[in-house]
C-alpha positions as CSV (number, residue, x, y, z in Angstrom):
1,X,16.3,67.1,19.0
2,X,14.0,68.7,16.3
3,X,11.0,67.8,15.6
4,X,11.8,66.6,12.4
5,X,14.0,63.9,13.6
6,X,11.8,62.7,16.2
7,X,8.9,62.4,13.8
8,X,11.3,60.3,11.4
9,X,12.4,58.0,14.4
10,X,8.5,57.2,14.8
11,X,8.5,56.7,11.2
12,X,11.1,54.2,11.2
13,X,9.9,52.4,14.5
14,X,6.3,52.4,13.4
15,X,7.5,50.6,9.5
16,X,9.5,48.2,11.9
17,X,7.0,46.8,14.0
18,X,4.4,46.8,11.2
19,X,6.8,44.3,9.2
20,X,7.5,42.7,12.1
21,X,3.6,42.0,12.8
22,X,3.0,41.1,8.9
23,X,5.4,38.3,9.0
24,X,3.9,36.7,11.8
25,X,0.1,36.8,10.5
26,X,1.5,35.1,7.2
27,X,2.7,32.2,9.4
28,X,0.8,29.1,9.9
29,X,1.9,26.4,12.2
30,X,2.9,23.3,10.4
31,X,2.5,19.9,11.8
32,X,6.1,20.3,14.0
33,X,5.2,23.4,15.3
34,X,7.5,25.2,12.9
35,X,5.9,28.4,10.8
36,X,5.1,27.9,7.4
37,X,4.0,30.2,4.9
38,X,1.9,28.4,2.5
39,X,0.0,25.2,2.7
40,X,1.6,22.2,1.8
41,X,0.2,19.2,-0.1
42,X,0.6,15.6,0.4
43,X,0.1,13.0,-2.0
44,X,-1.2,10.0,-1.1
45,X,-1.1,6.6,-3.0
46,X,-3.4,3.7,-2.9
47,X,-4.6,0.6,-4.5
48,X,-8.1,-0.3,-5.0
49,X,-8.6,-2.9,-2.7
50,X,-9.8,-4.0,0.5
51,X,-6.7,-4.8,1.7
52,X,-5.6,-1.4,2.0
53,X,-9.0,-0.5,4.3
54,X,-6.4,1.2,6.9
55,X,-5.6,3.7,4.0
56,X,-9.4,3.9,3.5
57,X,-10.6,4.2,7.3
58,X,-7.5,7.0,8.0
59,X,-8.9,9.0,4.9
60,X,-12.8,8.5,5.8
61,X,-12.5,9.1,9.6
62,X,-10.6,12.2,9.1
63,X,-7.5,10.6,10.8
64,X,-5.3,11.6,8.3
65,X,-6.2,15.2,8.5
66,X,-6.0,15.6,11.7
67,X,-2.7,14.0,12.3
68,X,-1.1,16.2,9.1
69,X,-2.9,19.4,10.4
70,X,-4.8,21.8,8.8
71,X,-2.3,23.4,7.2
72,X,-1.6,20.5,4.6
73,X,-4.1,20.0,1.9
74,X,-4.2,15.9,1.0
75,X,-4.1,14.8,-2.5
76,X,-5.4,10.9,-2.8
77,X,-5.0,9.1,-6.5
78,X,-5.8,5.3,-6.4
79,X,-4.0,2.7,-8.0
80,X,-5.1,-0.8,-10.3
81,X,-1.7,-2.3,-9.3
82,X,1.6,-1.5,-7.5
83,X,3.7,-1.3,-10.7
84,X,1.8,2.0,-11.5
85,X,1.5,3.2,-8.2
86,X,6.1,2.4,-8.0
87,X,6.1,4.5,-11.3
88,X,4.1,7.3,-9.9
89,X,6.3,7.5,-6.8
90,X,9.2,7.6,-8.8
91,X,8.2,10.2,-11.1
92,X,7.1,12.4,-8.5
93,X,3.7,11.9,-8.5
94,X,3.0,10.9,-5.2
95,X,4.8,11.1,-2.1
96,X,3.8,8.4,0.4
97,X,1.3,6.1,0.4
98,X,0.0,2.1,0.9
99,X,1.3,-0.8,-1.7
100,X,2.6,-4.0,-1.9
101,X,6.1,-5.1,-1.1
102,X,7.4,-6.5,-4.7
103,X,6.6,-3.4,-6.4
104,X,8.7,-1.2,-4.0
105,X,11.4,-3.4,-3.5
106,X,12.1,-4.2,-8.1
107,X,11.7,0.1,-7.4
108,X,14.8,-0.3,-5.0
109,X,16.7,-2.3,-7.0
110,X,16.5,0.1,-9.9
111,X,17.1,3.4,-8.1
112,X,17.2,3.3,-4.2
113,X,14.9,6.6,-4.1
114,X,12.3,4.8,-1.9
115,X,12.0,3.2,1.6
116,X,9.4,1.2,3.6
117,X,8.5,2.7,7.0
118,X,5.5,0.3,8.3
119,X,2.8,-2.1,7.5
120,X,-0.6,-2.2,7.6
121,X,-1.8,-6.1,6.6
122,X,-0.5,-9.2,6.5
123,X,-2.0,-11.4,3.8
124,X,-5.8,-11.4,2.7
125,X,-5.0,-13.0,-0.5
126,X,-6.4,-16.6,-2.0
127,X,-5.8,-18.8,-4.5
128,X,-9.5,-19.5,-6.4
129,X,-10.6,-22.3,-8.7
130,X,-12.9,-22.0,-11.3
131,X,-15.8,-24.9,-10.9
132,X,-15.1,-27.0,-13.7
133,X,-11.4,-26.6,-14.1
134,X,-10.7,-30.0,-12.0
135,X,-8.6,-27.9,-9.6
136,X,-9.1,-29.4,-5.8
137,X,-5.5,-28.1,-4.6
138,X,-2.1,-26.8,-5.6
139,X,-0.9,-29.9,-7.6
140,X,-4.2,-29.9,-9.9
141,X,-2.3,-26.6,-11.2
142,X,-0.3,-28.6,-13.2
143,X,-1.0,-27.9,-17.2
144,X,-3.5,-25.1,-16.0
145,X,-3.3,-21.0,-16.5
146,X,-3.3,-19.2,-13.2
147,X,-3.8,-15.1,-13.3
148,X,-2.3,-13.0,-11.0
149,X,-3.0,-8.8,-11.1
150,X,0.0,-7.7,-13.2
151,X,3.6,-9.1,-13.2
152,X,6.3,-9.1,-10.7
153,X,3.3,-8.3,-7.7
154,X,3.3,-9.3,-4.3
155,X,0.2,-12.2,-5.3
156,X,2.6,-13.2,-8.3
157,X,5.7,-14.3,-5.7
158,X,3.2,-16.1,-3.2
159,X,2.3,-18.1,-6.6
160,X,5.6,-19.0,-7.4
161,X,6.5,-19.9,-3.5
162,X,2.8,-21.8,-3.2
163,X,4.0,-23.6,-6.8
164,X,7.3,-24.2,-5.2
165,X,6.5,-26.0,-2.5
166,X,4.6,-28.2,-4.4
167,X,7.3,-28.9,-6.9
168,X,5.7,-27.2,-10.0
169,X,7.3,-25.2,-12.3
170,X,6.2,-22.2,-13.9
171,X,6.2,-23.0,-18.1
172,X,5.0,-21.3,-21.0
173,X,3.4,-24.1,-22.0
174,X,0.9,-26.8,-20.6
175,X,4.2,-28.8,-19.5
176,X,4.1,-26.6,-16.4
177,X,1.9,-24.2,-14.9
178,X,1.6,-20.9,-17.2
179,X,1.2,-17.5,-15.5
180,X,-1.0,-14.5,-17.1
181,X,-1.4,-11.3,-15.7
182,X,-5.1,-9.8,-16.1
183,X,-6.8,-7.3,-13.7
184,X,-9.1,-9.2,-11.0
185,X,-12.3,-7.8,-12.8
186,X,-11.0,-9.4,-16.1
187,X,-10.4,-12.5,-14.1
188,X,-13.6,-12.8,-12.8
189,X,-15.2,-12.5,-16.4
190,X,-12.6,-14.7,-18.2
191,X,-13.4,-17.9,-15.2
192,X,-16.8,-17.3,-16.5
193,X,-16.1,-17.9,-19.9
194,X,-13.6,-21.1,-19.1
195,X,-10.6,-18.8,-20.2
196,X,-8.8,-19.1,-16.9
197,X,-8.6,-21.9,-14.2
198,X,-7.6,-20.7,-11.2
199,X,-6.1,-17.5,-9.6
200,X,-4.3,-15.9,-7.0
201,X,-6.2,-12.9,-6.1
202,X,-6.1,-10.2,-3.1
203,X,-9.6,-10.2,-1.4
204,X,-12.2,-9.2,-1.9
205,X,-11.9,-10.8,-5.1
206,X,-11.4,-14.2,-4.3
207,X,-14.4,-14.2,-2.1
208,X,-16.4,-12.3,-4.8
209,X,-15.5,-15.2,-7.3
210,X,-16.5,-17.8,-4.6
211,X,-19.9,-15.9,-3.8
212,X,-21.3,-15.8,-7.2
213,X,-20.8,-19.5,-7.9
214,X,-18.0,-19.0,-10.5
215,X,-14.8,-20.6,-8.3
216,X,-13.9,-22.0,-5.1
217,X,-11.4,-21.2,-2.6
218,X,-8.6,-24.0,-3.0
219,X,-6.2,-21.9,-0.8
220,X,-7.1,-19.9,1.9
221,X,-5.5,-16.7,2.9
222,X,-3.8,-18.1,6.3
223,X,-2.2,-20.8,3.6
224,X,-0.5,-18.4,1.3
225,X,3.3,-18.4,1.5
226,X,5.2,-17.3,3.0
227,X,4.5,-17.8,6.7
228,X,0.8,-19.1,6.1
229,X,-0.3,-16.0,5.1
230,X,1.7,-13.7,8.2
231,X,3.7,-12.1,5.8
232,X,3.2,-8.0,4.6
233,X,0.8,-7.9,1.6
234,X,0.0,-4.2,2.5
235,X,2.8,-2.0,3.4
236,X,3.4,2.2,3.9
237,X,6.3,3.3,2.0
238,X,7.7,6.9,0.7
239,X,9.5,8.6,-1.6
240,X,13.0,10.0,-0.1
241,X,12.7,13.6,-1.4
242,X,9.7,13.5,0.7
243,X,11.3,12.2,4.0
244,X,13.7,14.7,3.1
245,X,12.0,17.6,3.0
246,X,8.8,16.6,5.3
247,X,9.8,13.8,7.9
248,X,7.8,15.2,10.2
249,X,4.5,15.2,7.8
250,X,5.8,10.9,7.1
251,X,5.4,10.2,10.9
252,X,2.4,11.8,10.7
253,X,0.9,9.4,8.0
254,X,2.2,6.9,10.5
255,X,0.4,7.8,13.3
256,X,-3.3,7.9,11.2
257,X,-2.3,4.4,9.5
258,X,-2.2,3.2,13.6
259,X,-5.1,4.9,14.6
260,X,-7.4,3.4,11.7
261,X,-6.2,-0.1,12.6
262,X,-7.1,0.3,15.6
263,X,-10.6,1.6,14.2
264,X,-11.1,-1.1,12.7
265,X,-10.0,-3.4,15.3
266,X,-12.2,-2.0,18.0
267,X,-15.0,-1.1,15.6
268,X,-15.4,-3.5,12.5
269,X,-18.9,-3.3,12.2
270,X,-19.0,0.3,11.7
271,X,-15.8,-0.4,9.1
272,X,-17.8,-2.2,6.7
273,X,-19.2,1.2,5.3
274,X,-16.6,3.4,5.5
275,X,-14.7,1.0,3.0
276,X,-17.2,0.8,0.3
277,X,-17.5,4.6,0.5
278,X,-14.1,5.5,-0.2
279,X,-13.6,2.3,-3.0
280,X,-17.0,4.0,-4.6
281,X,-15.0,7.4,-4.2
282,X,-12.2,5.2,-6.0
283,X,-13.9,3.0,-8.5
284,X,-17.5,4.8,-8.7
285,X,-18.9,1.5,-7.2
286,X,-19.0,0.6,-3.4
287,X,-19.0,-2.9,-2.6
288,X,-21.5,-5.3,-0.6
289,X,-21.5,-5.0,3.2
290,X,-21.3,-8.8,3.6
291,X,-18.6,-9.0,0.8
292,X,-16.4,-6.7,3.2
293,X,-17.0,-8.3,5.8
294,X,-15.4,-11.6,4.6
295,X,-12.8,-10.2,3.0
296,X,-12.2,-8.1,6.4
297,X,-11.9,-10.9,8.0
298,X,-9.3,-12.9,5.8
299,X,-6.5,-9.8,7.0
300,X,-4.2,-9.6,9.6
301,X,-3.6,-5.6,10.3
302,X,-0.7,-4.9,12.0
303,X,2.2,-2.4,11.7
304,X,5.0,-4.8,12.2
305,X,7.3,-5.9,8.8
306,X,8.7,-9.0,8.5
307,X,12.3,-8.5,6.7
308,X,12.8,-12.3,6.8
309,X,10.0,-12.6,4.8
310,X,10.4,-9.7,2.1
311,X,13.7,-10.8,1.8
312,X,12.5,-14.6,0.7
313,X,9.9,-12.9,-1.6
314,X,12.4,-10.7,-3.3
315,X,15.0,-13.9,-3.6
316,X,12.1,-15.4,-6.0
317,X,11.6,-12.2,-8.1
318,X,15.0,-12.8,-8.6
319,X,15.0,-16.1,-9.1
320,X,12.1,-15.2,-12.0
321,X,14.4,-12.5,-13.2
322,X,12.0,-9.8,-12.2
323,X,15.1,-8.4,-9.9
324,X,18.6,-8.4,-12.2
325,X,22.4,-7.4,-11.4
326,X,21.8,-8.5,-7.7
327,X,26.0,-8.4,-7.5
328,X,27.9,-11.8,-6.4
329,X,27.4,-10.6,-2.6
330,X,23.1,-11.3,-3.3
331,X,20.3,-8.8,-2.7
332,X,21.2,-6.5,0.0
333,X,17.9,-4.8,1.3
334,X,19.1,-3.1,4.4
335,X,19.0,0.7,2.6
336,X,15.2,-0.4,1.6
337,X,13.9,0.2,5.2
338,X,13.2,2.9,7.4
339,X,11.8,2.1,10.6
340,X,12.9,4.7,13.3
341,X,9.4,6.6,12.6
342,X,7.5,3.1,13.4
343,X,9.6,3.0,16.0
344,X,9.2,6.7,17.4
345,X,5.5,6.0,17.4
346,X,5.3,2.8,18.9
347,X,7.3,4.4,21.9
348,X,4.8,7.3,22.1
349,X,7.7,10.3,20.9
């Protein structure tokens, strides 16, 4: 063989393995062990209260990035209500994150392009009085205006069962109860000026409204249908592209949503902190330490859902025609959940 020809051979064998090194220092290891070549992003929804402090605790201790790997960069927007954070989900603007059950499931009804995978809390809402309004329990609704966050959300469906059970109807007019949706802040403001006489808030507003002398609770948190409060005020849901595409990256988010429950289970003193940072992060204002400690203590964290009780919740949104075209058959739910990642991490796979 010529010269020539063995210097092209080397030629050829040297371009080879140079390619074949180059690929491999692009690759980074996702959080399967699989090679990826760019970082991804995740992004993560929230609502602005403390009864998504799992969500908080799994951003502040760093369990979320750890769990997702260093390879995904995390994106975190927060919420007022659920029917914005449902909106962004469906328009692509977030991929997974912590709301409340109505939202998602009216989102089901529409398009079936999301799914519940866990919870995080059980209840931690109240009904409040304002001082003044001659409310002492549910009946003393009667001819009053109750707020609730925003229409068709999880606290509006506890009203309607809490009104239910008493026999009260929901009216627009002083022959009933009548409903208005208002942010909690604007709550708070419009009890202080005798707009409003009672309300059924997620904590820590309730508790807020009690502390500074404007209400007091008439319900407590273990009181709010269904179950006396056991039932999922907080749960972790996703969009399907994104189970699609990055199931591995959803059980993930599952695994940090258990490890800061059990954070705050083990440790709620050092909690308290960590919650007001990331609502301040949020809102630009933290909250009191004491004020989180109460409303702390009115949740039930746990990563169990109870489809018994969604599916009596969503039979009143339909009932209020917040859920339409339901079909003769009645609301099937069963596409709504996916629980084989709850499940995966629960057995330890």
């Amino acid at each position: 063989m010529s010269k020539k020809a063995v210097y092209a051979r080397f030629s050829i064998a040297l371009i080879l393995i140079l390619a074949l090194l180059s690929g491999c220092g692009n690759s980074q290891p996702g959080s399967d062990g699989s090679k990826s070549a760019d970082p991804i992003t995740v992004k993560i929804g929230l609502l602005k209260n403390v009864t998504h402090a799992p969500a908080f605790v799994a951003i502040k201790k760093g369990y979320l990035q750890e769990r997702l790997g260093a390879n995904v960069k995390i994106e975190v927007q927060g919420f007022n209500n659920g029917s914005d954070f449902s909106t962004a989900m469906a328009t692509g603007e977030i991929d997974i994150g912590y709301v409340g059950p109505s939202p998602v499931i009216n989102q089901y009804v529409r398009s079936k392009n999301i799914k519940i995978l866990s919870g995080a809390n059980n209840g931690g809402a109240v009904l409040v009085a304002r001082k003044g309004a001659g409310v002492s329990g549910v009946k003393d609704l009667a001819g009053k205006l109750v707020a609730i966050p925003t229409k068709g959300s999880t606290n509006e469906i506890s009203l309607r069962l809490l009104l239910q059970e008493q026999g009260l109807q929901v009216t627009a007019d002083k022959s009933g109860v009548q409903i208005i949706a208002m942010a909690p802040a604007d709550t708070l403001t419009a009890m202080k000026q005798g707009q409003v006489d009672a309300a059924l808030v997620p904590e820590p507003w309730g508790t807020q409204i009690e502390n500074e002398g404007i209400g007091e609770i008439a319900v407590d948190w273990d009181q709010i249908p269904p179950n006396k409060g056991n039932y999922p005020l907080t749960i972790v849901v996703a969009s399907d592209g994104f189970l699609k595409a990055h199931r591995d990256l959803a059980k993930s988010v599952l695994l940090a949503n258990e490890d800061a429950i059990q954070f705050i289970q083990g440790h709620p003193d050092d909690t308290y902190a960590l919650v007001s940072d990331e609502l301040k992060e949020l809102t630009g204002k933290g909250l009191d330490v004491e004020l989180i400690k109460a409303a702390l203590s009115h949740l039930s964290l746990t990563t169990n859902i109870d489809q018994d009780a969604l599916q009596a919740m969503a039979q009143v949104a339909v009932d209020a025609g917040y859920i339409k075209d339901v079909g003769a058959g009645g609301l099937d739910l069963a596409g709504l959940y996916d629980l084989s990642l709850l499940k995966e991490t629960q057995e330890g796979k």
